[in-house]
Every structure is written in C-alpha cells, then in structure tokens.
C-alpha positions as a LaTeX table, in Angstrom:
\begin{tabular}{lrrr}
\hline
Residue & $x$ (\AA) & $y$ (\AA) & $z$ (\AA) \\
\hline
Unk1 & 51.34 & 22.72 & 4.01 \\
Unk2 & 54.17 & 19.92 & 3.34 \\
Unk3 & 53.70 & 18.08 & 0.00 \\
Unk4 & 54.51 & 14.80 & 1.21 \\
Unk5 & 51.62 & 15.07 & 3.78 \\
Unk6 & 49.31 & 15.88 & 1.02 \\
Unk7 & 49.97 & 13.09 & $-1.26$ \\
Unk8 & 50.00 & 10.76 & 1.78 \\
Unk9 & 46.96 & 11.82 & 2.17 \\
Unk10 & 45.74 & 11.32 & $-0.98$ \\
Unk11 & 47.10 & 8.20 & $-1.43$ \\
Unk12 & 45.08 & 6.51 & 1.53 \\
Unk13 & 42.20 & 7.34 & $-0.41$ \\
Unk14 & 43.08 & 4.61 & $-3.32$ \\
Unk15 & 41.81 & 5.60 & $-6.93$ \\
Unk16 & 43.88 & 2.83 & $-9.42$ \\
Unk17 & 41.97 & 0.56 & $-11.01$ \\
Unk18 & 41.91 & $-2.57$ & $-8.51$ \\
Unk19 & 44.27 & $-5.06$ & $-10.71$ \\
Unk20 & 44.58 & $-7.79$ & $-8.24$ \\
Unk21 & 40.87 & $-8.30$ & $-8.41$ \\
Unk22 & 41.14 & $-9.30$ & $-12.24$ \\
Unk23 & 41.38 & $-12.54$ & $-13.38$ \\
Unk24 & 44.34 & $-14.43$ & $-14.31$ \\
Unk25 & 44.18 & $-14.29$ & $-18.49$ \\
Unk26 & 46.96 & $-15.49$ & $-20.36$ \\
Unk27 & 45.19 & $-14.04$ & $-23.91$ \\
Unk28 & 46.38 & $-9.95$ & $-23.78$ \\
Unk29 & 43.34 & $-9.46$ & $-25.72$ \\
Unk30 & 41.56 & $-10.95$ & $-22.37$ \\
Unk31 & 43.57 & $-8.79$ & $-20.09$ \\
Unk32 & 43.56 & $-5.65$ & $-22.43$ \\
Unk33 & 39.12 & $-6.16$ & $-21.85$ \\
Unk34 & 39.69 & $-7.01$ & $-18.25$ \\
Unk35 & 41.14 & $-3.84$ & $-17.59$ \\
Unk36 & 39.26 & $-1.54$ & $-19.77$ \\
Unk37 & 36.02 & $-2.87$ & $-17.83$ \\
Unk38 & 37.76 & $-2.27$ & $-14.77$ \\
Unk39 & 38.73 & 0.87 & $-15.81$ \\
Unk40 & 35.03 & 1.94 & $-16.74$ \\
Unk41 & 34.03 & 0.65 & $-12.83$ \\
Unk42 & 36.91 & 2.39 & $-11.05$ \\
Unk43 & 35.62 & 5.64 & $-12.38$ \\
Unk44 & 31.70 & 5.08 & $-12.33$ \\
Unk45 & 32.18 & 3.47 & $-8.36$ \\
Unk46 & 35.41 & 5.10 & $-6.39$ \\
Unk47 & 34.84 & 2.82 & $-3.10$ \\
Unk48 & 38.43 & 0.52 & $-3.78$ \\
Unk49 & 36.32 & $-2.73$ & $-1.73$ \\
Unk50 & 33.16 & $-2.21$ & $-3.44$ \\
Unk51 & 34.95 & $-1.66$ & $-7.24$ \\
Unk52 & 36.90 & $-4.61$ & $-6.75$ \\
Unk53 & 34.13 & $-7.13$ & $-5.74$ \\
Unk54 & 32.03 & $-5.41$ & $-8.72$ \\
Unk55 & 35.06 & $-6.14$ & $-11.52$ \\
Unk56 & 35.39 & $-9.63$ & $-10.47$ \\
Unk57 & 32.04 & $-10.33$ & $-10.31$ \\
Unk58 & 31.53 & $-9.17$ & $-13.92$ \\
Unk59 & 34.69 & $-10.42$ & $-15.22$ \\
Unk60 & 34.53 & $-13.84$ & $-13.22$ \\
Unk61 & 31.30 & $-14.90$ & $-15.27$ \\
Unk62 & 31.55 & $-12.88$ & $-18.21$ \\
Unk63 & 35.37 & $-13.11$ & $-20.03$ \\
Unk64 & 35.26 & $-11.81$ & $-23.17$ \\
Unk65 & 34.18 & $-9.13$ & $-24.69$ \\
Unk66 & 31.90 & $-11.73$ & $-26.76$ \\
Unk67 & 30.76 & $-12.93$ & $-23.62$ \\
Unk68 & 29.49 & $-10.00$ & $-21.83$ \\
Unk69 & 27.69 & $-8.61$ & $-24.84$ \\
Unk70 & 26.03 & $-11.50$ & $-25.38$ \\
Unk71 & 24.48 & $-11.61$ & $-21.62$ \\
Unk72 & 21.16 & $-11.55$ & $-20.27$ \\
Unk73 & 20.92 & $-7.59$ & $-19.50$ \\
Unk74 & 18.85 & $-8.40$ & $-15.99$ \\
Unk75 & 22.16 & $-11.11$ & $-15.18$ \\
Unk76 & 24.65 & $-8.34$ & $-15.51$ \\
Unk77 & 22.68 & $-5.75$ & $-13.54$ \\
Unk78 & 22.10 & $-8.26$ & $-10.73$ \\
Unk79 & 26.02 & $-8.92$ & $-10.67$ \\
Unk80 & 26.69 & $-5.39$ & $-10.37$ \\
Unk81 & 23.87 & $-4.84$ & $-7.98$ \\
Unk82 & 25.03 & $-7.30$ & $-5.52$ \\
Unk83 & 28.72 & $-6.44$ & $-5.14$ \\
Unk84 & 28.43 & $-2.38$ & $-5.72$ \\
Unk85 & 25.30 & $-2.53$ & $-2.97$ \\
Unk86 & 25.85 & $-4.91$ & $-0.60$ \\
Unk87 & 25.74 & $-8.42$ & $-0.93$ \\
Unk88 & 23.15 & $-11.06$ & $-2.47$ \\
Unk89 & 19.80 & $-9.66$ & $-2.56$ \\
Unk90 & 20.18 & $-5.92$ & $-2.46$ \\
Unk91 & 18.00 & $-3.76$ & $-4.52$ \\
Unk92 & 19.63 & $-2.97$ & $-8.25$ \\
Unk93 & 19.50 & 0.69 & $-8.15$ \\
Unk94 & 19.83 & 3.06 & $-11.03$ \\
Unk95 & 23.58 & 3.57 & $-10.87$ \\
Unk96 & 24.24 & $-0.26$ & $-10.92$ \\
Unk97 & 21.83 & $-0.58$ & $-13.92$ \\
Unk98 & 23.60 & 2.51 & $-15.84$ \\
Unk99 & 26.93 & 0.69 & $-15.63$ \\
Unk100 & 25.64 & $-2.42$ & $-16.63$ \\
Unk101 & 24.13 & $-1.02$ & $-19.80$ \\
Unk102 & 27.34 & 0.67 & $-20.24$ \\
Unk103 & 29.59 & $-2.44$ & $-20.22$ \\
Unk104 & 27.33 & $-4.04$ & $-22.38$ \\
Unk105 & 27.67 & $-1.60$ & $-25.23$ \\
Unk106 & 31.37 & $-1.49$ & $-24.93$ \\
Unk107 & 31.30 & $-4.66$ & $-24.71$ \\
Unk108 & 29.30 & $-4.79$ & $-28.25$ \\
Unk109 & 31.54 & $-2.18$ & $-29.50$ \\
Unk110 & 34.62 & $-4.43$ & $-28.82$ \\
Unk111 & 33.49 & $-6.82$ & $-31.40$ \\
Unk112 & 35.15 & $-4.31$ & $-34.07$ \\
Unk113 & 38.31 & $-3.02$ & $-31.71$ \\
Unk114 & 41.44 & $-5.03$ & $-32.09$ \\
Unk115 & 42.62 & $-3.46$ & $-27.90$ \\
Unk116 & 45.88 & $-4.59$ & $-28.84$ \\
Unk117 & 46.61 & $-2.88$ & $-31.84$ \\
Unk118 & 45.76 & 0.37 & $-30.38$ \\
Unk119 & 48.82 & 0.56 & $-29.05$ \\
Unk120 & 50.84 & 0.35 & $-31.78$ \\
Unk121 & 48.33 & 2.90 & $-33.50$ \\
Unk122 & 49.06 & 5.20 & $-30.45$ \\
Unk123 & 52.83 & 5.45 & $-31.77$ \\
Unk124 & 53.58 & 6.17 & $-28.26$ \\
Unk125 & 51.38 & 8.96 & $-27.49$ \\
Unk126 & 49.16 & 8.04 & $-24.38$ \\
Unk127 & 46.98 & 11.24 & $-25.05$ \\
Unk128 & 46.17 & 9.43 & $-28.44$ \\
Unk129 & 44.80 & 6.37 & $-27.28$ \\
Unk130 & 43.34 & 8.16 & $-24.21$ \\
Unk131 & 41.11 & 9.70 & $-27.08$ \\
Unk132 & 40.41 & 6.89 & $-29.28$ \\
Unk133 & 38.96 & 4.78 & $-26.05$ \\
Unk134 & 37.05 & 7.96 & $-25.21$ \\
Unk135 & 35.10 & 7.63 & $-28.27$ \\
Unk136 & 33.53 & 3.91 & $-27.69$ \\
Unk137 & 30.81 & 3.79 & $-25.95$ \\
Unk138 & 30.61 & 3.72 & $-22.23$ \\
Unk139 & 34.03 & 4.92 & $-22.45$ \\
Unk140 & 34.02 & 8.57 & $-20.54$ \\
Unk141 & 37.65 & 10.47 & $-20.67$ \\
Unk142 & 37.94 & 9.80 & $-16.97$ \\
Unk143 & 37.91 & 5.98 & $-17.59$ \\
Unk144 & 39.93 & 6.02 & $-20.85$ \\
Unk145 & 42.56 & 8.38 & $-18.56$ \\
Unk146 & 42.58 & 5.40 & $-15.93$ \\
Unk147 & 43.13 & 2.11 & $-18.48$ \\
Unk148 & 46.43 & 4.28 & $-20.07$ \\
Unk149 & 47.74 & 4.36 & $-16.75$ \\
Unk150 & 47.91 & 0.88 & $-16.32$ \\
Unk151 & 49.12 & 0.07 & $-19.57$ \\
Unk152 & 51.77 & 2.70 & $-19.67$ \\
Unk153 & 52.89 & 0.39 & $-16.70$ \\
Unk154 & 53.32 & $-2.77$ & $-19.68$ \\
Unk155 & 53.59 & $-0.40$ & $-22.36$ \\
Unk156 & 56.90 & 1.25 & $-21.36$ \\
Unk157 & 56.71 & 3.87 & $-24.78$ \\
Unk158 & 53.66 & 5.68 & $-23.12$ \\
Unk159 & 54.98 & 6.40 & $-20.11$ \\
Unk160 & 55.34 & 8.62 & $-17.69$ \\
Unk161 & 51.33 & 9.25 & $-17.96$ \\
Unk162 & 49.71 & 10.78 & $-15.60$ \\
Unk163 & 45.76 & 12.03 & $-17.55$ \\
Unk164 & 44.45 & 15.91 & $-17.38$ \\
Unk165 & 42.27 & 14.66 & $-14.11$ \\
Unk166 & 45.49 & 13.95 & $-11.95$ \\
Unk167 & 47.08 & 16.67 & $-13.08$ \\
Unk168 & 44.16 & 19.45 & $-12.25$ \\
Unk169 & 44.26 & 17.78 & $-8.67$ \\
Unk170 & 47.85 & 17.59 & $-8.54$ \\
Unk171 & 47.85 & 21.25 & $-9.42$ \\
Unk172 & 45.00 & 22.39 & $-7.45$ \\
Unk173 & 46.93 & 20.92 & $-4.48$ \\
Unk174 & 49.92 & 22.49 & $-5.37$ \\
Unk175 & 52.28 & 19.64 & $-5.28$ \\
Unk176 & 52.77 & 19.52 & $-9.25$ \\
Unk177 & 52.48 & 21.65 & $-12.57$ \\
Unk178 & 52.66 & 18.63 & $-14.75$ \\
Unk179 & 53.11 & 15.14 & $-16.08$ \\
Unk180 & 57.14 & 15.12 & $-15.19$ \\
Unk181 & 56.72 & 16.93 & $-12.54$ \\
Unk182 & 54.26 & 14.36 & $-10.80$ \\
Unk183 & 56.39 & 11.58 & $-11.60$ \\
Unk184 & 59.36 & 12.89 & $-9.80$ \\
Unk185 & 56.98 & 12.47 & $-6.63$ \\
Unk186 & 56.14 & 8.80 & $-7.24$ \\
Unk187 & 58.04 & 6.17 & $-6.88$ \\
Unk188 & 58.52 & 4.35 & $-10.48$ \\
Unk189 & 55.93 & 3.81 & $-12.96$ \\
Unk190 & 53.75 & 1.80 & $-10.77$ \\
Unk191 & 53.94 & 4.51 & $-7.98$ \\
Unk192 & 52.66 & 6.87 & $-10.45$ \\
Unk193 & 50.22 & 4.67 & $-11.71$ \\
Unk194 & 48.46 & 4.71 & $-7.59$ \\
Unk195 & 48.94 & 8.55 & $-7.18$ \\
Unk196 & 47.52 & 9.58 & $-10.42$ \\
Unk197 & 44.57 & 7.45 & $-9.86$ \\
Unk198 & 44.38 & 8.70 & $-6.63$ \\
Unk199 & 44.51 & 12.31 & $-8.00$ \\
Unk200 & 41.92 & 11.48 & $-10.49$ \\
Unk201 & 39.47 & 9.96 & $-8.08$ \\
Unk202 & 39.94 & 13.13 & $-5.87$ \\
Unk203 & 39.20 & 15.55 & $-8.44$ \\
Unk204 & 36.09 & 13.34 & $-8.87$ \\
Unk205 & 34.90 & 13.51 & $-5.52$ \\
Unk206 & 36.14 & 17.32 & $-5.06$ \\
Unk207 & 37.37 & 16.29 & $-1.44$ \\
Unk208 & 40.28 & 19.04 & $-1.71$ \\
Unk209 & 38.94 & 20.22 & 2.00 \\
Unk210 & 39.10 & 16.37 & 3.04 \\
Unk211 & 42.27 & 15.74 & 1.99 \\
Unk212 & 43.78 & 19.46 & 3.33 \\
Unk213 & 42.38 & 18.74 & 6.64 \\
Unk214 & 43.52 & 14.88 & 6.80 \\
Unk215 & 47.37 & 16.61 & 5.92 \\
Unk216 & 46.83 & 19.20 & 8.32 \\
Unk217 & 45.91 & 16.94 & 11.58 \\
\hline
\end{tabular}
C-alpha cells in the first residue's frame, strides 16, 4: 500500500492538541498551563471539534493554574460536560467528571511546578521531560507525549520528537522505524507535530483497519 496514502489518511483524522482554541497569554507560564491542559483533553477526548470547545471552555474561565484549582468542582464538570457532550444542558457523564477531577489535581499540583524551568531541566532531552510530566497527577504518558510535541515546536533543542505512541503506529503501519525516520515524512517541525499526534491518537483508537481501508479506496 503507498505510504503517502496512509499518512494522508491518517492525517484527516487530526490528533494535535487543538492550539488555535487556546487563549491568547502573553505570561509563558500561562501558555506553558494552557497547553498542558490541552494536552491532558486531546488525549482523554480525540473528537478535534469536541476537544477544542472543551479546552476553551476550561481555559476561557479558569487561567491559571491557581485558578482552576481553586474552582467549584461541580463548575468545572459542568464546563466540560457541556462542550465534550453537546451543548448547554447535557447530562455530565462519568468521563466528563473524570477529566475534570483530573485537571483539578494537576492543576493543584502546579502550585509547586515552575513549567518553565522544566525545560531547561530537560537539557534537551524530550524523553526527560516527557517523564517528569508523566509523574504529576492527571498527567498519563500519552498526554505528557502530546504537550512535548508542541513545545519541541518553541523549544527548538528537543526536537525532532515524535513520543513511543506515534512511533508504534508509525511502525505498525509501516511507513517509519523511528523518530528521524518519521520526520523525513513531515513537513518541518510543525508537520511533525500534526502527524505524530495523529499517529498517537490512532494507536489510541486502534483504527489500523480504518485507516488501511480509507488508503486503500
């Protein structure tokens, strides 16, 4: 089957963590939390339209860490609720309610994380800081994998980055064996940045046979 049809493919299926849904922050400490959040969504809730409406409904009331931890629990879950089901009104179910919680202890957590500084304790290694946001709390390897992406984009020392998700996909679908390899198939940092997440989010759904048959037709 021909590679570029494959990660066509994949790419219609979307998977980064929706940036133009964040809001404008001109504190990096702001944007670092901005994205980390998103980054936790993205991952929890792959539907690109419903993740994006979630993030800015969170991040549009709520825009510090300080701030989010600090909310009513019930406020946050109804937020969620109404973007990630529908629309005002719909029913908070239990996967709206999970995230919620889980922003709000990162968001706790984040009281004693300088975001910033991790990069310069990274010393350039995005596996690094992929593990030290894996270990706060709401913080699953998946989500840490997607906020390095977009900061390798800023952060030009960690790049290219691709996370161990993308690459299982990428090499389940036989298009690449690794990090460098992957990159030579995007275009720039940013490109790499969309198919990676879009790798990631596949090997989260397992749609292999979706995305082989969309190629194939």
């Amino acid at each position: 089957m021909d590679d570029e049809r494959l990660l066509a493919a994949v790419l219609e299926r979307e998977g980064a963590v929706p940036t133009t849904a964040l809001p404008e922050r001109g504190d990096e400490t702001a944007q670092l939390f901005g994205l980390l959040v998103a980054a936790v969504v993205v991952t929890a809730h792959g539907d690109s339209a419903a993740t994006a409406d979630a993030v800015g409904s969170v991040l549009g009331r709520w825009r510090s860490a300080r701030e989010l931890a600090a909310a009513d629990p019930a406020d946050v879950r109804t937020s969620l609720g109404a973007s990630v089901e529908g629309g005002e009104g719909s029913a908070v179910d239990d996967g709206a309610s999970d995230l919620a919680g889980a922003l709000q202890d990162l968001a706790t957590a984040l009281g004693d994380v300088d975001l910033a500084r991790l990069r310069g304790d990274a010393d350039g290694d995005p596996d690094a800081l992929a593990a030290r946001l894996a270990d706060l709390p709401g913080v699953d390897d998946a989500a840490a994998e997607a906020f390095v992406r977009e900061v390798a984009v800023r952060w030009p020392e960690l790049q290219p980055y691709a996370g161990g998700t993308a690459l299982r996909a990428a090499r389940e679908l036989g298009v690449a064996d690794d990090t460098a390899g992957l990159a030579a198939r995007a275009d720039g940092p940013d490109g790499l940045r969309r198919l990676a997440g879009a790798l990631a989010r596949l090997d989260r759904d397992g749609a292999y046979a979706e995305i082989r048959e969309r190629a194939a037709s």
